[in-house]
C-alpha positions in Angstrom: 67.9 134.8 104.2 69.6 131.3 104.7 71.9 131.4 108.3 73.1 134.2 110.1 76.3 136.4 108.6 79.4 134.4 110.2 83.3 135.0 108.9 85.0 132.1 107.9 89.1 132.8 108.0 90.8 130.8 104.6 94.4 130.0 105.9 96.7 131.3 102.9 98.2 127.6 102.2 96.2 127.6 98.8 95.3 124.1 99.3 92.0 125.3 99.1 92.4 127.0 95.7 89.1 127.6 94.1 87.0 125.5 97.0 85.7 126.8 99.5 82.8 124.8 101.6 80.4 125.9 104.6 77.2 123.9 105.2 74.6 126.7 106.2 71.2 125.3 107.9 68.1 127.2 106.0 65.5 128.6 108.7 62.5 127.5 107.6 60.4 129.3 104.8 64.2 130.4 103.7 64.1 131.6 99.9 67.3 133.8 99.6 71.2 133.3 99.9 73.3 136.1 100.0 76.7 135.1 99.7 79.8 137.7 101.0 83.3 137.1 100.0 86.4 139.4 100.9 90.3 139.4 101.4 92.6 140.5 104.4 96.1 140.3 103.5 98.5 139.1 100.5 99.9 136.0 99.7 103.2 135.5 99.9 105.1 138.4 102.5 103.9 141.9 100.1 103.0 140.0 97.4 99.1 141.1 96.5 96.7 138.0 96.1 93.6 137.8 94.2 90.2 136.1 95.0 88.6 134.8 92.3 84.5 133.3 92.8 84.1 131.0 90.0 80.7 129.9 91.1 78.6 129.4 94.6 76.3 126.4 94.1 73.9 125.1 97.1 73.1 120.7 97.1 71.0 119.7 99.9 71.7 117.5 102.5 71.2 113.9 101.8 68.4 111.5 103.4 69.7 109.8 106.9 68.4 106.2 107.3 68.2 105.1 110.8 70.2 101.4 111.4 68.1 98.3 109.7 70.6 95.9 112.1 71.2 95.3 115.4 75.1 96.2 116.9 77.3 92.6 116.3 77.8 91.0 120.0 81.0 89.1 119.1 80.4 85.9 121.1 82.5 85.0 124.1 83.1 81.4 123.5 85.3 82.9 120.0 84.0 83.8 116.7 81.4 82.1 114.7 80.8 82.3 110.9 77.8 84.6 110.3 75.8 85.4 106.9 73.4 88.4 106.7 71.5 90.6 104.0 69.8 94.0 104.8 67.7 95.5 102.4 67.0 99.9 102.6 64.7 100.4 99.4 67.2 100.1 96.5 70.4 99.0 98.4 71.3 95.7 99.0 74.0 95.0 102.1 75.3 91.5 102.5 77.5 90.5 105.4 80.1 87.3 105.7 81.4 87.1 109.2 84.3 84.4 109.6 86.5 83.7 112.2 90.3 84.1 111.6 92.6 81.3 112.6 95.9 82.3 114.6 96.9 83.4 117.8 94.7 86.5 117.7 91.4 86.8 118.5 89.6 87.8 115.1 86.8 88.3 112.9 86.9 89.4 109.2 83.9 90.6 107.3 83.3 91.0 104.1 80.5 93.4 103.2 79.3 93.5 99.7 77.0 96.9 98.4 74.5 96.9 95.5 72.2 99.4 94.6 69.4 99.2 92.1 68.6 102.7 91.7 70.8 102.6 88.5 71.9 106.5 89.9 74.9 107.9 91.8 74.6 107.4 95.7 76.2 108.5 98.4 76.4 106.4 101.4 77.6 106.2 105.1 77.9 102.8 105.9 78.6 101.6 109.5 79.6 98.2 111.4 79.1 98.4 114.9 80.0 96.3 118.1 77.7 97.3 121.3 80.3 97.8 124.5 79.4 96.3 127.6 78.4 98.6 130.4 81.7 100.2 132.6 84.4 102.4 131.6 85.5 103.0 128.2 88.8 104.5 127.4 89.5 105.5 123.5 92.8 105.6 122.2 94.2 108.2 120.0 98.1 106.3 119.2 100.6 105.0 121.4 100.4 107.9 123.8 97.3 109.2 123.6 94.4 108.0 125.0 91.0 109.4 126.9 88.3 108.2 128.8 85.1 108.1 126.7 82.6 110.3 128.6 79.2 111.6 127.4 77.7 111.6 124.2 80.5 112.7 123.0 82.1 110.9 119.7 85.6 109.8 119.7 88.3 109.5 117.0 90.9 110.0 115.3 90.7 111.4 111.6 92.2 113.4 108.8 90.0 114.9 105.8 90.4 112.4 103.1 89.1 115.4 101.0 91.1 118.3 100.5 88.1 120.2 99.6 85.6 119.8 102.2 85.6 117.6 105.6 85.2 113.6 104.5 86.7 112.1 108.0 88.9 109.1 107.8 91.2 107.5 110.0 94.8 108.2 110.5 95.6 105.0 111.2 93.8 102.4 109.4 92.2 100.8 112.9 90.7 102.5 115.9 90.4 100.9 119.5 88.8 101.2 122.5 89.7 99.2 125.7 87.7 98.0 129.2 89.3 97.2 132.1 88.7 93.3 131.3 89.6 93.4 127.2 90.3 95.3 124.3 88.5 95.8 121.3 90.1 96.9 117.7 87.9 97.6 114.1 89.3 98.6 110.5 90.3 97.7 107.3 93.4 95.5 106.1 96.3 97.0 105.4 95.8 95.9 101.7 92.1 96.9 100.9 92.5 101.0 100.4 89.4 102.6 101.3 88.0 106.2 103.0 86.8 104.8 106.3 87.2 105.5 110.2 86.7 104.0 113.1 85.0 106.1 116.2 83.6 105.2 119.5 79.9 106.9 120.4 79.9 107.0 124.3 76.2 107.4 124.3 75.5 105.1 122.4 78.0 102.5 123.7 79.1 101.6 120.2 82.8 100.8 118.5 82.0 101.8 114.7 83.9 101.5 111.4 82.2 104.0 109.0 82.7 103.4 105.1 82.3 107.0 103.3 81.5 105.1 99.8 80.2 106.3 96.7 77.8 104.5 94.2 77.4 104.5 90.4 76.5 102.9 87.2 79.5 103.6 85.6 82.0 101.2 87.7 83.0 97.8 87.0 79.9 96.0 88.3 77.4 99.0 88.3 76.7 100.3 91.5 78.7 97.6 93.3 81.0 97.8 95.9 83.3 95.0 98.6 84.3 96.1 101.5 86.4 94.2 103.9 86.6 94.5 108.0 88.7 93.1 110.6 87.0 92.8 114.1 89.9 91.9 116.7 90.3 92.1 120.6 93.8 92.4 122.3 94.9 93.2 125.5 93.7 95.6 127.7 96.9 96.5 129.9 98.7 97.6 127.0 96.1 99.8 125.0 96.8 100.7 121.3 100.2 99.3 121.3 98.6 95.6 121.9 95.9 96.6 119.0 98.7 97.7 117.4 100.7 94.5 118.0 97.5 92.1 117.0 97.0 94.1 113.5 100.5 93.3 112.3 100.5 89.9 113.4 97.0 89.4 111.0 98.8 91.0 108.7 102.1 90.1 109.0 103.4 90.3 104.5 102.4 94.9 105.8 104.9 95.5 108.0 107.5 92.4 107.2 111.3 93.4 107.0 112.2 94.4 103.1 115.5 95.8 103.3 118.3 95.5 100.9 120.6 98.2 102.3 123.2 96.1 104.1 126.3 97.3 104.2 126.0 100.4 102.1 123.5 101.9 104.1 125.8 101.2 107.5 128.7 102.9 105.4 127.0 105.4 104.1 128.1 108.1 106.6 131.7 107.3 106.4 131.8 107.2 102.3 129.7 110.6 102.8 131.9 112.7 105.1 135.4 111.1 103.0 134.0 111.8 99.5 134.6 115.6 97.7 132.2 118.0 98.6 131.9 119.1 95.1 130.6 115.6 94.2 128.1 115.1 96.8 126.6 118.5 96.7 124.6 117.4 93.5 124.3 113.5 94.0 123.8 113.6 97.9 119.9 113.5 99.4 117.6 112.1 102.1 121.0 109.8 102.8 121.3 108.2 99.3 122.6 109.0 96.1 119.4 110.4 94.8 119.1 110.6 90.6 116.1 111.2 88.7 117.4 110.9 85.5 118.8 107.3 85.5 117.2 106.8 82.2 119.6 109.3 80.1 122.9 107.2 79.6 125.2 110.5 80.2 123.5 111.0 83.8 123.4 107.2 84.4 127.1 106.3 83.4 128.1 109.2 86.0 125.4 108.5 88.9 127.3 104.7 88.1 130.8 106.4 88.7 130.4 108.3 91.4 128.3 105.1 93.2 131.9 103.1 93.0 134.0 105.9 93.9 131.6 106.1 97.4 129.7 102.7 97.6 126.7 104.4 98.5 123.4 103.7 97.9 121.7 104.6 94.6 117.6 105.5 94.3 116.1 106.6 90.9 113.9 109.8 91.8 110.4 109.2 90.5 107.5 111.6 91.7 104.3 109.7 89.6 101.4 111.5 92.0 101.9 114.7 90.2 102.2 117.5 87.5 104.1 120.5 88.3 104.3 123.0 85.4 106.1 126.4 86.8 105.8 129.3 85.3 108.2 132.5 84.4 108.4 134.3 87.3 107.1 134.5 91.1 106.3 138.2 91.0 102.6 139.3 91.9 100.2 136.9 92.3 100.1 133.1 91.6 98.9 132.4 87.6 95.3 132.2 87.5 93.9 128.6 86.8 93.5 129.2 83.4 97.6 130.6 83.2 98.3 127.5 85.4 96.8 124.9 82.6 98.1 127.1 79.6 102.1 126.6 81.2 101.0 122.7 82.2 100.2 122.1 78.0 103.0 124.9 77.0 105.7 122.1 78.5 104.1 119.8 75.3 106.9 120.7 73.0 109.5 119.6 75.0 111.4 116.8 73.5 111.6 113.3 74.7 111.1 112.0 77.9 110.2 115.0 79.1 107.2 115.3 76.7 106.4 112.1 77.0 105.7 113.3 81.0 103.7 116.2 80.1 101.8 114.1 77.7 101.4 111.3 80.2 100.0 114.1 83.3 97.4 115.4 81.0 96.1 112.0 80.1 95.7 110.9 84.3 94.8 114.9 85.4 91.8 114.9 87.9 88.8 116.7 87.1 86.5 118.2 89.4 82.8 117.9 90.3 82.0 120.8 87.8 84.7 119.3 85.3 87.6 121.6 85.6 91.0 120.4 86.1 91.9 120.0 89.8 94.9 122.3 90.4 95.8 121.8 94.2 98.3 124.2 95.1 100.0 127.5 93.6 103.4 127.6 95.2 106.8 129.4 94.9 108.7 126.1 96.2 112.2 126.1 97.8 113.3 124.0 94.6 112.4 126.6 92.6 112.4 129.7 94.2 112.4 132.2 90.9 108.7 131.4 89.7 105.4 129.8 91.0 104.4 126.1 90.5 101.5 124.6 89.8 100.4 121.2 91.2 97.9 118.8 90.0 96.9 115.7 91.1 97.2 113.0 88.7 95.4 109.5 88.5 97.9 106.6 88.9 95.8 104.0 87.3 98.4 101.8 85.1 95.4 101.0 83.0 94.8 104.4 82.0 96.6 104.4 78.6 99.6 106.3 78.5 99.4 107.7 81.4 101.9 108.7 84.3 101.4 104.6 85.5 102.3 103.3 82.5 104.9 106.0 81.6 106.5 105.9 84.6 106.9 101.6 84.7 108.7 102.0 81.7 111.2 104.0 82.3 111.8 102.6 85.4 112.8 99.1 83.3 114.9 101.5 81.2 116.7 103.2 84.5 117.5 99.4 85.4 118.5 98.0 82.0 121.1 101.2 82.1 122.1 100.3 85.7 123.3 96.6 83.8 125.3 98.7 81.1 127.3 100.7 83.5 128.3 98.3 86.1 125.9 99.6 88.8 123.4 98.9 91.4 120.2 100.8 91.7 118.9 100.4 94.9 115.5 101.5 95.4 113.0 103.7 93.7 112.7 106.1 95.5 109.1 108.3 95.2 108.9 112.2 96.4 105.5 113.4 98.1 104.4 109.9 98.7 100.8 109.9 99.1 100.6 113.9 99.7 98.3 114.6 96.3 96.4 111.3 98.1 93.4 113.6 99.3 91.2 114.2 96.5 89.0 112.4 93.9 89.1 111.6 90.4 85.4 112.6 89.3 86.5 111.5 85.2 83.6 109.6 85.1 85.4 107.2 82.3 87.9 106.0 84.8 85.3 104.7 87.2 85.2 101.5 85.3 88.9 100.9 86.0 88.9 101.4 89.5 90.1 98.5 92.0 88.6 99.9 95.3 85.4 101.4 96.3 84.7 104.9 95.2 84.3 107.6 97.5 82.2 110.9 97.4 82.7 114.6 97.4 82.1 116.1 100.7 81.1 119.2 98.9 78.3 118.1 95.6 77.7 114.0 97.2 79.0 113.1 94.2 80.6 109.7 93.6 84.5 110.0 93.0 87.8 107.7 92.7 89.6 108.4 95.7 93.2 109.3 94.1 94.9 107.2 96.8 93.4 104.1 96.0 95.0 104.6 92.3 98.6 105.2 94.0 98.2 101.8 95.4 96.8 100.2 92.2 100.6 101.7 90.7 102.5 100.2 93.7 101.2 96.9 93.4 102.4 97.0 89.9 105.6 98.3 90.8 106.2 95.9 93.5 105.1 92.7 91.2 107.3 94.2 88.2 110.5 94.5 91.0 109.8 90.8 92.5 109.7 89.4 89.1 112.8 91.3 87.4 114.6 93.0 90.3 114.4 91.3 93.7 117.2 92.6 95.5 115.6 96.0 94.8 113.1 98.1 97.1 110.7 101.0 97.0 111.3 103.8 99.3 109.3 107.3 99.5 109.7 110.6 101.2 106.4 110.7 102.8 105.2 113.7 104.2 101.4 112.5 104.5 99.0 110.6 106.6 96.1 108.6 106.6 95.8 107.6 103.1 99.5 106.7 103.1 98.7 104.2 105.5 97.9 102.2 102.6 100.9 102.7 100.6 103.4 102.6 103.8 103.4 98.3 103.3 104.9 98.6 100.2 107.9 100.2 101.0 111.2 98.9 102.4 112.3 102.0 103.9 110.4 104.9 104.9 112.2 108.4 104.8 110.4 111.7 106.1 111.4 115.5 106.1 110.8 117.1 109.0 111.6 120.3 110.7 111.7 121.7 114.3 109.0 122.5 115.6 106.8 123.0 112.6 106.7 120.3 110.2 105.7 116.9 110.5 107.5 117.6 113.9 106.2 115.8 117.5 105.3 112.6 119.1 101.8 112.1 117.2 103.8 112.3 113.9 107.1 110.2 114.7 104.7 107.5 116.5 102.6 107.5 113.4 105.5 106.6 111.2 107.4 104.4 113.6 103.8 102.3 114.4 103.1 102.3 110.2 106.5 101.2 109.4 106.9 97.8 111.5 110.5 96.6 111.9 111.1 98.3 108.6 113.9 101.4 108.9 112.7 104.7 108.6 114.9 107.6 107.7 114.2 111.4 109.3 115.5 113.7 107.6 116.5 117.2 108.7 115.4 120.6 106.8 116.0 123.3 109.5 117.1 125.7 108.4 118.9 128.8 110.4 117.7 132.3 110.2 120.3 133.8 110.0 124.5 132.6 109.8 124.6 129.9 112.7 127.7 129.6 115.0 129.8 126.1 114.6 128.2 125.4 118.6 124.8 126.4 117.5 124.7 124.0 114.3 126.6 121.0 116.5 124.2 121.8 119.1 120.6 121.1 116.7 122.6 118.0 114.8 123.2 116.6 118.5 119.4 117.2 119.4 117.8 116.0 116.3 119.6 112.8 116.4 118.6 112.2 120.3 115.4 112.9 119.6 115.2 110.4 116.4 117.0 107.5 118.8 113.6 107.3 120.9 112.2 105.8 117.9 115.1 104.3 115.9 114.9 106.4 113.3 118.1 106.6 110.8 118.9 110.6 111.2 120.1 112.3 108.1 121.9 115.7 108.6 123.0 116.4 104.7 120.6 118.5 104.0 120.4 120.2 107.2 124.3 121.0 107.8 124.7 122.1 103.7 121.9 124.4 104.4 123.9 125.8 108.0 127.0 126.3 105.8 129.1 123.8 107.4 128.5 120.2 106.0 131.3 118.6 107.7 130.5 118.9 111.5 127.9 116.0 111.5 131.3 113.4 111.2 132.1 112.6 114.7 128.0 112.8 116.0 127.5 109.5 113.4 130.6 107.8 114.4 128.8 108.5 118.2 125.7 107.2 117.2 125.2 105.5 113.8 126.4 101.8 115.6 123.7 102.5 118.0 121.1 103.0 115.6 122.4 100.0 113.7 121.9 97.6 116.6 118.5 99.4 116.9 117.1 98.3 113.6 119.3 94.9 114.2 116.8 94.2 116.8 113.7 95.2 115.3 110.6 97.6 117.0 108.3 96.1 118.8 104.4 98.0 119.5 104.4 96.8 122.7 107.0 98.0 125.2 107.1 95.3 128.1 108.2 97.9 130.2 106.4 101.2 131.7 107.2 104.0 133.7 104.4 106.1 135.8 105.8 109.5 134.8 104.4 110.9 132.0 107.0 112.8 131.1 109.3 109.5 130.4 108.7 107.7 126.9 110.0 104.4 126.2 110.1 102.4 123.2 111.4 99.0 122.9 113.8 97.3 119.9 114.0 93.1 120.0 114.8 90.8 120.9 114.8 88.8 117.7 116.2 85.6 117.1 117.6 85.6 120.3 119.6 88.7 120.1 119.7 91.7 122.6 117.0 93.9 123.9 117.3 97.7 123.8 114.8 100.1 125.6 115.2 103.5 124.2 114.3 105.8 127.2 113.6 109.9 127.1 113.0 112.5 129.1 110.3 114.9 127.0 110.1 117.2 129.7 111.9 120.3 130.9 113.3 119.5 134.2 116.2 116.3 135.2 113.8 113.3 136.9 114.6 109.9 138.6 112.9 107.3 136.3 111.9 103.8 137.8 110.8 102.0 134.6 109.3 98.3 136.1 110.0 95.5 133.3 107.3 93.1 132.9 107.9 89.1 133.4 107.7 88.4 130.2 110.6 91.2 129.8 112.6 89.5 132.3 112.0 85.9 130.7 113.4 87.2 127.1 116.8 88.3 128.7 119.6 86.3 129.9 120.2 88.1 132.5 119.2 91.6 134.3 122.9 93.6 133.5 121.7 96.7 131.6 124.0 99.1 130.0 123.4 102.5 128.8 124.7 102.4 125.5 125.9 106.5 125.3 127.0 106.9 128.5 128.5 103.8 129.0 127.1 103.5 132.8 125.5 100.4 134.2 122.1 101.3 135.3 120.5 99.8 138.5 118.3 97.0 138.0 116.7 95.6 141.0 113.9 93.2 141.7 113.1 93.8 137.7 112.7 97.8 138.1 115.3 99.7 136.1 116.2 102.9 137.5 118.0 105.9 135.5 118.8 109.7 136.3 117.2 111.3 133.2 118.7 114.9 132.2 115.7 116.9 130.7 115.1 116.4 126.6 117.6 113.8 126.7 117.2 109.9 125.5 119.3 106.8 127.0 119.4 103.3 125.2 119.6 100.7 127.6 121.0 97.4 125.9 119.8 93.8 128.3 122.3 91.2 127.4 
């Protein structure tokens, strides 16, 4: 028998329809698996569930090399240019170490693969930088950070695989600090790959691993560039400073792109004074929100309503996938075959709408054993009558008629229409942005067309097209085709994902996100993820609580009022539409954005800053800090996270002090002058509750 009988619990999300994974360890002399499967519960409340075992299939582990390199030891004196080639058997590594000019302390590499094996490989592939001996702290984000003890291995991933465990980083750099420096490694902002970065205590090593896949079939054969950015930073301030140094080296990522104005300052005003029966249909995630800007009847009235209001206008687009639905959500979700049969029923639909069908099954991922990859069975809030299908979809624009190329043109179309009626589209605006991102594309004809290294299944070490990389091969054609044609024009996303979005996130102008109390995409990690990924750019939270059962008028004011303190910690624009329509009573949000929409305003006036020039030795106090820029005002946004009322003595550091005119604070809601003495602000901080203090 291979292993010992262990349950493994499948969480009923169906992400993991039809793949499951366990790596069992065969005792030796081992000639027999005996493989168990069974079911505890339904799928949806009563609803029964089925488990279906298409086939159970064993690959062996693959060969570990042991490092043919020494660790880098970046010099002291600064960077110098570097060339080296390592040779394992068939594969060729050659490395191109240069220093890069600017105020930040930097090496790039550029790593180039080739194997002559003329087969699919699958390869690790690390760059390391040896630590000096003392204590090592890793840091998680902003917040988080722990001493690196051990042998222990510290980092910070996601599954870039939705099938199997393929670590990668959530944010696309990892650091470590010393009590004399900082160190940062990871990929630019604009080379899409599945890597991480960890720290290995025993070993005393800072590592960015590539997870990279090999073949014959790309564009050249069994080639690959990878790209690295080696950085120090400073020490005192931890990942914020590494934070701070990445967006300075790549300043065109996180660079303001907003064409709101005065629409988006108005928009709360136009919403709460415009007929409810209008905005029920048009009204979403704070814009106008239309997704069929390319039919003149829906246009000419989307145009109508957007100068009765001024508000802003986004075309709905959602190119990452297919979802076919099917007649009805009662008994179990349609098998995968039922799944595809719906997906090509939706063929003889007419016009654009075939066109889209016809488009998704051009791009449709296929799986190691060829099937189509079917994510998720869902009965969806959107359509709570039947179950949905989604599929992941390759967003290649060179894959010929597919959802790249279908969906560029009709965005020209939505725009020429925008001309005709006397209208302004502002944005396109993309649902689920980046949340099909964690899978690969094993059609082995679309290797050729790939842009960025391939990746590997986690499952079969087979080489694949990670289906993020595509998304950002679509945005850079999106974002070229809007500079050229439509400049004052933006790309905005409801993104829900991480990780792999960290790629896409530089494209966009503003960043909306759906989240809900306390479950979904809901806490400090998340919000500091989005705030960190998005620069000075605006994000957008948007609030889908929903009440169990009627809510009182207090209890709907009382949420609103929370979620939008909690949101001013990080600047974030608050949207309650969805929320209060959802409580029954959409106009009680009115007088909580007169309150607070000017403050957010002069928030994202200001601009975030990583680094917070100010500290306070409570934990339970988080502070975030907005300018100044261009000589404006600087704004600390202060809370309390914990459950009790504290004293908070935050101490401003000199170079704080320097940036201000002068040392009068003012706490922006209250309206109180806070003491400020000998550079050490000092509030009284009610529990769960944020101040913004404004230095003039």
């Amino acid at each position: 028998m291979l292993g010992v009988p262990e349950e493994r619990r499948i969480d009923l999300t169906l992400h993991s329809f039809r793949r499951i994974t366990r790596v069992v360890v065969a005792p030796e002399g081992a000639d027999e698996l005996r493989v168990a499967f069974y079911q505890r519960g339904g799928v949806k409340g009563d609803l029964p569930a089925t488990l279906e075992i298409a086939d159970v299939s064993l690959t062996p582990e693959p060969q570990a090399m042991a490092p043919q390199s020494e660790p880098l030891e970046l010099d002291p004196d600064g960077p110098r240019e570097m060339r080296e080639q390592i040779t394992v058997g068939d594969l060729t590594v050659n490395i191109d170490r240069r220093p890069v000019a600017g105020p930040v302390l930097a090496v790039a590499a550029e790593i180039a693969v080739a194997d002559a094996s003329g087969r699919d490989r699958a390869i690790d592939l690390g760059l390391a930088v040896s630590m000096p001996d003392g204590p090592v702290t890793w840091h998680d984000d902003v917040r988080a950070a722990r001493l690196a003890e051990g042998n222990a291995i510290y980092a910070n991933t996601v599954s870039a695989d939705e099938t199997g465990e393929l670590p990668m980083g959530v944010y696309p750099f990892g650091c470590v600090t010393t009590p004399d420096d900082g160190l940062a490694m990871g990929v630019p902002p604009d080379m899409p790959c599945v890597s991480h970065t960890e720290y290995d205590a025993g070993a005393r090593e800072l590592r960015l691993v590539w997870h990279l896949g090999l073949s014959p079939a790309t564009d050249p054969p069994s080639e690959a560039r990878l790209h690295a950015i080696i950085f120090h930073f400073d020490p005192a301030w931890g990942f914020r400073a590494a934070l701070d140094a990445y967006q300075r080296l790549h300043p065109r990522a996180f660079a303001v792109r907003t064409c709101f104005g005065e629409p988006m300052r108005t928009m709360p005003n136009a919403y709460y004074q415009t007929p409810r029966e209008d905005v029920a249909e048009a009204f979403h995630y704070g814009v106008m929100q239309h997704g069929l800007l390319w039919h003149e009847p829906a246009a000419q009235k989307a145009y109508d309503f957007q100068r009765r209001t001024g508000l802003m206008l986004a075309l709905y687009t959602l190119p990452w996938a297919d979802e076919p639905g099917s007649s009805s959500s009662d008994g179990a979700p349609p098998s995968y075959e039922r799944a595809l049969a719906e997906r090509d029923d939706r063929l003889e639909r007419r016009g654009l709408y075939g066109d889209a069908q016809r488009a998704a099954i051009h791009c449709a991922l296929t799986e190691t054993n060829g099937d189509v990859c079917v994510s998720q069975q869902m009965v969806a809030s959107w359509r709570p009558d039947s179950w949905t299908a989604r599929l992941p979809l390759n967003c290649d624009p060179e894959i010929p008629d597919g959802r790249g190329q279908t969906y560029l043109r009709w965005i020209a179309t939505a725009f020429e229409l925008a001309d005709r009626f006397e209208g302004r589209l502002h944005s396109v605006q993309m649902d689920n942005f980046f949340a099909e991102g964690y899978f690969n594309d094993y059609t082995r004809e679309r290797f050729a067309l790939a842009d960025f290294p391939l990746s590997y299944s986690p499952n079969t070490f087979e080489p694949g097209v990670p289906v993020f990389t595509t998304y950002v091969e679509y945005l850079r054609e999106l974002q070229a085709w809007l500079a050229a044609e439509r400049p004052d024009s933006i790309m905005s996303a409801n993104c829900v994902a991480e990780g792999p979005a960290s790629f896409g996130f530089p494209f966009l102008g503003l960043l909306p996100f759906e989240c809900t109390e306390p479950r979904f995409n809901w806490g400090d990690a998340e919000f500091s993820y989005r705030r960190a990924m998005a620069g000075q750019r605006p994000v957008a939270a948007v609030d889908c609580f929903a009440f169990r059962e009627d809510p009182t008028q207090a209890e709907v004011v009382g949420h609103a009022a929370h979620f939008m303190d909690v949101c001013l910690l990080h600047g974030f624009y608050p949207f309650l539409a969805k929320f209060l329509a959802r409580a029954g009573q959409p106009d009680l949000g009115a007088d909580l954005h007169a309150r607070y929409w000017p403050i957010f305003d002069a928030l994202n006036e200001a601009g975030w800053e990583p680094v917070t020039l100010a500290r306070c030795e409570d934990p339970e106090i988080a502070i975030e800090r907005f300018g100044p820029r261009d000589g404006g005002p600087m704004f600390l946004t202060i809370r309390n996270t914990g459950e009790t009322d504290r004293e908070a003595a935050i101490p401003l550091a000199p170079e704080a002090l320097s940036a201000i005119a002068s040392a009068h604070a003012n706490a922006l809601l209250t309206g109180e002058s806070p003491s400020m003495t000998d550079g050490v602000l000092r509030l009284s901080m009610p529990a769960q509750t944020t101040r913004v203090v404004r230095f003039e």
